[in-house]
C-alpha positions as CSV (number, residue, x, y, z in Angstrom):
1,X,35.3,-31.8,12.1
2,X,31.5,-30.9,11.1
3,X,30.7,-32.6,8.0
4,X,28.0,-30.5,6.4
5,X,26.5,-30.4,2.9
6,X,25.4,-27.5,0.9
7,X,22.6,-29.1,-1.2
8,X,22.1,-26.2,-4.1
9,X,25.1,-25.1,-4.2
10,X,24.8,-22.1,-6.8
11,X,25.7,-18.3,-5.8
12,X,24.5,-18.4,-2.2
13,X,25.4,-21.8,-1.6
14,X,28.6,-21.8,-2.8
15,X,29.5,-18.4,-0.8
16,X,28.4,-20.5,2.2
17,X,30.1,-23.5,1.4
18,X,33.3,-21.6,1.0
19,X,32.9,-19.9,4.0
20,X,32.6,-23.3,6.2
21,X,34.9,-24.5,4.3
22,X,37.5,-21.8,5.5
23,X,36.0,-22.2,8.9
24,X,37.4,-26.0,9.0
25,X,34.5,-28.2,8.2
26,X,34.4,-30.9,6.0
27,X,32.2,-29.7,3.3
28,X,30.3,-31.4,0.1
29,X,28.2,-29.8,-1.9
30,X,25.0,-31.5,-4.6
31,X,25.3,-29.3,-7.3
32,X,24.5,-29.9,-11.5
33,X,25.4,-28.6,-14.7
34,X,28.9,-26.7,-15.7
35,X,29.3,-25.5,-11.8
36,X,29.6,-28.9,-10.8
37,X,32.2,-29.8,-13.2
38,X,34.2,-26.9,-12.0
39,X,34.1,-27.6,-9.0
40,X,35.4,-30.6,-9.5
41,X,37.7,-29.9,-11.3
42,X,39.5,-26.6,-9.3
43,X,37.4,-26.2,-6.5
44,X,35.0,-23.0,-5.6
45,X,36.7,-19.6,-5.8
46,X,35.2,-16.8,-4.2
47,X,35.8,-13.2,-4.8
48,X,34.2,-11.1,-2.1
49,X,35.4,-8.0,0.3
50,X,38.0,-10.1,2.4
51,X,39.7,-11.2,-1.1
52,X,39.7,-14.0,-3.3
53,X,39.7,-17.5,-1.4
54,X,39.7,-21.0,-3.5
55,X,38.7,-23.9,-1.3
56,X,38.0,-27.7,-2.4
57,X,35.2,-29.3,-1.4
58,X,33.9,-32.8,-2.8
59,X,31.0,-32.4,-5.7
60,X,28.7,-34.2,-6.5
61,X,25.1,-34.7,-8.9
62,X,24.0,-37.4,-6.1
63,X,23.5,-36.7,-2.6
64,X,24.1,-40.8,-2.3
65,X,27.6,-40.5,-3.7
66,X,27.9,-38.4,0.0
67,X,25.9,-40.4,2.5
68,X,25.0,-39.0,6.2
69,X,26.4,-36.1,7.1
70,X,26.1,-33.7,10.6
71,X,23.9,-31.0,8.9
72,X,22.9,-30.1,5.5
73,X,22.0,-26.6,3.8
74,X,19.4,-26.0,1.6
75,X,20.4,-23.1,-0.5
76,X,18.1,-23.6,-4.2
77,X,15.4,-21.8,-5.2
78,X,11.6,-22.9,-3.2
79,X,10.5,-24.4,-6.3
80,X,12.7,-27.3,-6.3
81,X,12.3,-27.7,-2.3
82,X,10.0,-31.2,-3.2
83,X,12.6,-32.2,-5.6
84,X,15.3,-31.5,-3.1
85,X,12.7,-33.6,0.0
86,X,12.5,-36.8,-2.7
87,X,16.0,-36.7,-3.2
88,X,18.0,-36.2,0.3
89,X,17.7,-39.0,2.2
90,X,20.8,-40.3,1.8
91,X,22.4,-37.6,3.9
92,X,20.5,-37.9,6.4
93,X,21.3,-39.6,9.7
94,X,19.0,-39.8,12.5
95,X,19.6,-37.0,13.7
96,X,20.7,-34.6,10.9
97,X,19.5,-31.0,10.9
98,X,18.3,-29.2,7.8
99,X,18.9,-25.4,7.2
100,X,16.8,-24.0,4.6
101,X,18.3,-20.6,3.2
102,X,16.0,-19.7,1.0
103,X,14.0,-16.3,0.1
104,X,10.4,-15.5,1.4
105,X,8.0,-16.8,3.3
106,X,9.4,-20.6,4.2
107,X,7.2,-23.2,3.9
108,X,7.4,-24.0,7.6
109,X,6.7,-20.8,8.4
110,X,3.3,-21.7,10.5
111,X,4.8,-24.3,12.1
112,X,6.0,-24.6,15.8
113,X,4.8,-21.0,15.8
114,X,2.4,-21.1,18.6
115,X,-0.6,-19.1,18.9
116,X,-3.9,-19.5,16.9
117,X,-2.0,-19.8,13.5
118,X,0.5,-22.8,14.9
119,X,0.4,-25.8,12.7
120,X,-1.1,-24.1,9.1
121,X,0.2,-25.2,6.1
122,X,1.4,-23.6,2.8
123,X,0.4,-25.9,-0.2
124,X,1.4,-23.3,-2.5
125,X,5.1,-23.6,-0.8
126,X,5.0,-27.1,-0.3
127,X,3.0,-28.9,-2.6
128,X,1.3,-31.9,-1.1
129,X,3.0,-31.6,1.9
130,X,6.1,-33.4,0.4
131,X,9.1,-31.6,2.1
132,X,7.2,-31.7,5.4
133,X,6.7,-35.8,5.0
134,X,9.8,-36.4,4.1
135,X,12.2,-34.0,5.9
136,X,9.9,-32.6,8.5
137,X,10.0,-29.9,10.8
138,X,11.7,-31.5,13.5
139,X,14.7,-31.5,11.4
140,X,14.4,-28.1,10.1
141,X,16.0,-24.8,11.3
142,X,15.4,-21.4,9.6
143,X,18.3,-19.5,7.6
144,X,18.3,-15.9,6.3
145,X,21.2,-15.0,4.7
146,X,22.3,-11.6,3.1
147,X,25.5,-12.2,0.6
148,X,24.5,-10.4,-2.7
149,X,26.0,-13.7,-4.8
150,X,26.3,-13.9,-8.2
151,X,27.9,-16.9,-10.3
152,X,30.5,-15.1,-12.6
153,X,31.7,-18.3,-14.2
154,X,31.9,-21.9,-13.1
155,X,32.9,-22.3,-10.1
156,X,33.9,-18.5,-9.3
157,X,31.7,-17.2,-7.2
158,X,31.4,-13.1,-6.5
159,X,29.8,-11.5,-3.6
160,X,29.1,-8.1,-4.2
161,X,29.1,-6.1,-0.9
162,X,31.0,-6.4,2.6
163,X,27.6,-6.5,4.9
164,X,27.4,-10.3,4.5
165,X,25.4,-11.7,7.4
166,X,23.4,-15.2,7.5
167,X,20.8,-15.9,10.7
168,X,19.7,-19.5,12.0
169,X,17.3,-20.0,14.1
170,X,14.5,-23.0,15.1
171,X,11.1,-22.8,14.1
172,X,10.3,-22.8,18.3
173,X,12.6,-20.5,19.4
174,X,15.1,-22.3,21.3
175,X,18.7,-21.4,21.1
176,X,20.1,-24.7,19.9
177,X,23.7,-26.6,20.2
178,X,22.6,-28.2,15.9
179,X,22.4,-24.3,15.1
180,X,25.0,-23.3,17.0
181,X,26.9,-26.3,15.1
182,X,26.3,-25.3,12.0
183,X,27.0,-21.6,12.5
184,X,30.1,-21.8,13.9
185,X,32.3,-22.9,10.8
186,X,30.7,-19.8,8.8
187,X,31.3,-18.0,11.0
188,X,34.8,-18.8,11.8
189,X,35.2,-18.4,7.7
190,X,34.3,-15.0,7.5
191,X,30.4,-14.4,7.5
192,X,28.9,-13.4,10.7
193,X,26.4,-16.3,11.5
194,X,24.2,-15.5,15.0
195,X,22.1,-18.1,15.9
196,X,18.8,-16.3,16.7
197,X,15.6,-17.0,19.1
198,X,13.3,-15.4,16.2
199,X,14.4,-16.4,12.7
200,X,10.7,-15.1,11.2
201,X,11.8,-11.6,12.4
202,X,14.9,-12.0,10.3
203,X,12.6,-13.7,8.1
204,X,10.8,-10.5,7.5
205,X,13.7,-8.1,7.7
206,X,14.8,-9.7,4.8
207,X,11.5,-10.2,2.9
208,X,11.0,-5.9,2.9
209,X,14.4,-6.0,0.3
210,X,13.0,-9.3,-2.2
211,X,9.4,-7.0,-1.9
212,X,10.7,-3.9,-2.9
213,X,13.6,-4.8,-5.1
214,X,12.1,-8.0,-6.6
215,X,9.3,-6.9,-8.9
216,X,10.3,-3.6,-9.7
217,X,13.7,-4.9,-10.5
218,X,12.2,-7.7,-12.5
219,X,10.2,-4.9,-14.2
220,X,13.2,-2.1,-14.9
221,X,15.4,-5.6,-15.9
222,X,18.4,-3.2,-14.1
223,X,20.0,-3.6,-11.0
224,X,19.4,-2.1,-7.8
225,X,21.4,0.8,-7.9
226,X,20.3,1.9,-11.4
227,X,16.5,1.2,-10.5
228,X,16.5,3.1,-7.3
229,X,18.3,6.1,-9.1
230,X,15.1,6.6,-10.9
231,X,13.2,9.0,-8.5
232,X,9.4,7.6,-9.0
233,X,11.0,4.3,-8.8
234,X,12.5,5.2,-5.7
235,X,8.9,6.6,-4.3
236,X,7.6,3.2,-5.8
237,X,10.1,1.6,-3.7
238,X,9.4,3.5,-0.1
239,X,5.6,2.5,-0.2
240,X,6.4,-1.0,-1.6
241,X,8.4,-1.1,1.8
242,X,5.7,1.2,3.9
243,X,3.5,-1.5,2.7
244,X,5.3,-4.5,3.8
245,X,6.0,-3.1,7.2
246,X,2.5,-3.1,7.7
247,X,2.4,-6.4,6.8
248,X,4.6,-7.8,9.6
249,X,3.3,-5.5,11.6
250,X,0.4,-7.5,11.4
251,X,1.9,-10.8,11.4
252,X,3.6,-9.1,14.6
253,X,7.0,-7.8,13.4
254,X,7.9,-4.1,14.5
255,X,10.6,-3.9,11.7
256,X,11.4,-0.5,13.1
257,X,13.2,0.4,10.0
258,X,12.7,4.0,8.5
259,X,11.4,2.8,4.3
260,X,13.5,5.6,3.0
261,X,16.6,4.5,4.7
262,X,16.1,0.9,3.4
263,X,15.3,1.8,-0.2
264,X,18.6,4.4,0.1
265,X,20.7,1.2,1.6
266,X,19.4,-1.0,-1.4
267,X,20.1,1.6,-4.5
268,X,23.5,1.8,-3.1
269,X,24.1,-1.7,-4.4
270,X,24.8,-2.6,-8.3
271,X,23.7,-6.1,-7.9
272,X,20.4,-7.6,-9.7
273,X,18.0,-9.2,-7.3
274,X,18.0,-13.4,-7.5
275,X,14.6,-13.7,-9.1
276,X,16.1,-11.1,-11.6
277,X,18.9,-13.5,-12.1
278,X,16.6,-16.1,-12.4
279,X,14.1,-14.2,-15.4
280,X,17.6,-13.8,-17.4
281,X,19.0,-16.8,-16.6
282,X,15.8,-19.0,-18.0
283,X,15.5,-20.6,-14.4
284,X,12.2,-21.3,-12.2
285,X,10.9,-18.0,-10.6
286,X,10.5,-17.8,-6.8
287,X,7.3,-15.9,-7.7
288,X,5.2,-17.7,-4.8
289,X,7.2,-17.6,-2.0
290,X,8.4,-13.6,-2.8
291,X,4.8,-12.4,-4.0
292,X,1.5,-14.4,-4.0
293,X,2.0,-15.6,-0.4
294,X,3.0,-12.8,1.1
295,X,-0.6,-10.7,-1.0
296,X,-2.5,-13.8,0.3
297,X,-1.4,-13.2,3.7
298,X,-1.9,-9.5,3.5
299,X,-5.8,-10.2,2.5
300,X,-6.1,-12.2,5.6
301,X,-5.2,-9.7,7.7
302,X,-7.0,-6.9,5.8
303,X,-3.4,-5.3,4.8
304,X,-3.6,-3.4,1.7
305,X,-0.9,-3.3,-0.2
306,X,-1.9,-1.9,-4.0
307,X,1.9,-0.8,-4.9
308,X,3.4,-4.2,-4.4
309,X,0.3,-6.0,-6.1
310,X,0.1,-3.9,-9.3
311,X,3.9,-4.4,-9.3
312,X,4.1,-7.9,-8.3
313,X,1.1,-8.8,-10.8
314,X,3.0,-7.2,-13.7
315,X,6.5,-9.7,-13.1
316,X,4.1,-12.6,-12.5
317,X,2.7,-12.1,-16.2
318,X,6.8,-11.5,-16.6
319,X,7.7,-15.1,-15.3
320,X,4.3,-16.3,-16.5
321,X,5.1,-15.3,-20.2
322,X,8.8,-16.6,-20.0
323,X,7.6,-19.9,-19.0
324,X,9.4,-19.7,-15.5
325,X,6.1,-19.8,-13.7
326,X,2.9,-21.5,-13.8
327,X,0.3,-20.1,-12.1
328,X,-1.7,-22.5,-9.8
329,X,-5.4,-20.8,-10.1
């Protein structure tokens, strides 16, 4: 039995958690606050398209109350990645993967990527190179993960849509048995989990939704499906996705993905984006990883993108005057 721990476990990582738990691994989670006591106490229940399942899992505040383990996924938000780095080492064996589900550009995302970029860093992502010195990228895989999560309560956990998908991949490429290992209990418990020779690509695919959705979401404070009901916002929308195809384009990602179709797809939904849930929720704002590396990148590569940076600028000053981001310049 695959002994892996969900380190995060809020909406996303519960989902998953509950899936591999239903897919017959032994599964812990390092989690805080009331979640964590619910857990505890009656286990996570998720509601989702396939019904309402209840697993139990062991809970805990201390990743050293768990000890080694086969694998571990990272599901919080990127700005406690170095929190989660100082902190994990207890489950980690010698040769214990780490999955990091999170949303935007990764921190790793230069690394093992061949070609002239291979080996750049992202300080902005991971602040003195903490989560690289003490995890480091031979441990880390990729994860991409479309669930559409929320927490409803403690410990219930409700996904909103039936096109739930997550992607693994390694930074190089390779088609790995540790993915492979890791994917097959989710998979077995009811999320499609392919382990993938190009997790940026995926990486990208998913980065068009948190660039469209994100700030004009944040900015609307509505949902998906009541922000892309609006007609300019939809228009706002297509060329915040126009734009962003560009982008990978660039960064050599043929999304070949018609803008209207994905803005169409995304107002179908009635959930709030994470970083929405995160602005109403008083939690740290994923504002780097969604919007000031992805601009930074696009003025390397001579991309313009003025919807998404008058949009993205206007829910920085958002999360900046919330206090649930400080900018770093």
């Amino acid at each position: 039995m695959t002994r892996i721990c969900v380190f995060g476990a809020g909406a996303i990582g519960s989902h998953l958690a509950t899936r591999a738990a239903l897919g017959g691994a032994d599964v812990s989670i390092v989690a805080r606050g009331p979640h964590l006591a619910a857990v505890r106490e009656k286990g996570i229940t998720l509601i989702a398209h396939d019904g309402e399942h209840t697993v139990r899992v062991r809970a805990e505040a201390d990743p050293a109350a768990i000890g080694p383990v086969d694998a571990v996924i990272v599901t919080t938000k990127v700005p406690a990645l170095p929190s989660v780095a100082r902190a994990i080492a207890p489950l980690l064996g010698p040769d214990t993967p780490v999955a990091f589900v999170t949303n935007g550009i990764p921190w790793w995302y230069f690394l093992r990527h061949g070609g002239e970029v291979d080996g750049r860093r992202l300080p902005l992502l991971d602040p003195g190179g903490e989560i690289e010195a003490k995890i480091g990228i031979a441990r880390t895989l990729g994860g991409v993960v479309y669930s559409a999560s929320a927490v409803v309560e403690p410990g219930v956990v409700k996904s909103e849509h039936a096109d739930i998908r997550l992607f693994l991949g390694e930074p190089d490429g390779t088609l790995s048995d540790r993915a492979r290992m890791i994917a097959a209990p989710i998979d077995a418990g009811g999320m499609p989990t392919p382990v993938v020779a190009d997790i940026r690509h995926r990486i990208w695919g998913k980065l068009m939704g948190n660039l469209t959705s994100g700030p004009l979401c944040i900015l609307s404070r509505q949902d998906m499906m009541t922000t892309f009901a609006d007609p300019v916002l939809f228009a706002a929308g297509v060329r915040i996705s126009d734009e962003g195809g560009a982008l990978a384009l660039a960064y050599g990602h043929d999304l070949q993905t018609s803008s209207e179709a994905r803005i169409r797809r995304s107002g179908m939904i009635a959930h709030k984006p994470s970083i929405l849930q995160d602005l109403e929720l008083g939690r740290a704002m994923e504002i780097d990883a969604l919007f000031t590396v992805p601009l930074a990148m696009a003025r390397e590569k001579g991309v313009p993108m003025p919807t998404f940076e008058l949009c993205a600028r206007l829910a920085t000053q958002a999360a900046t005057a919330a206090g649930l981001y400080r900018p770093t310049s």
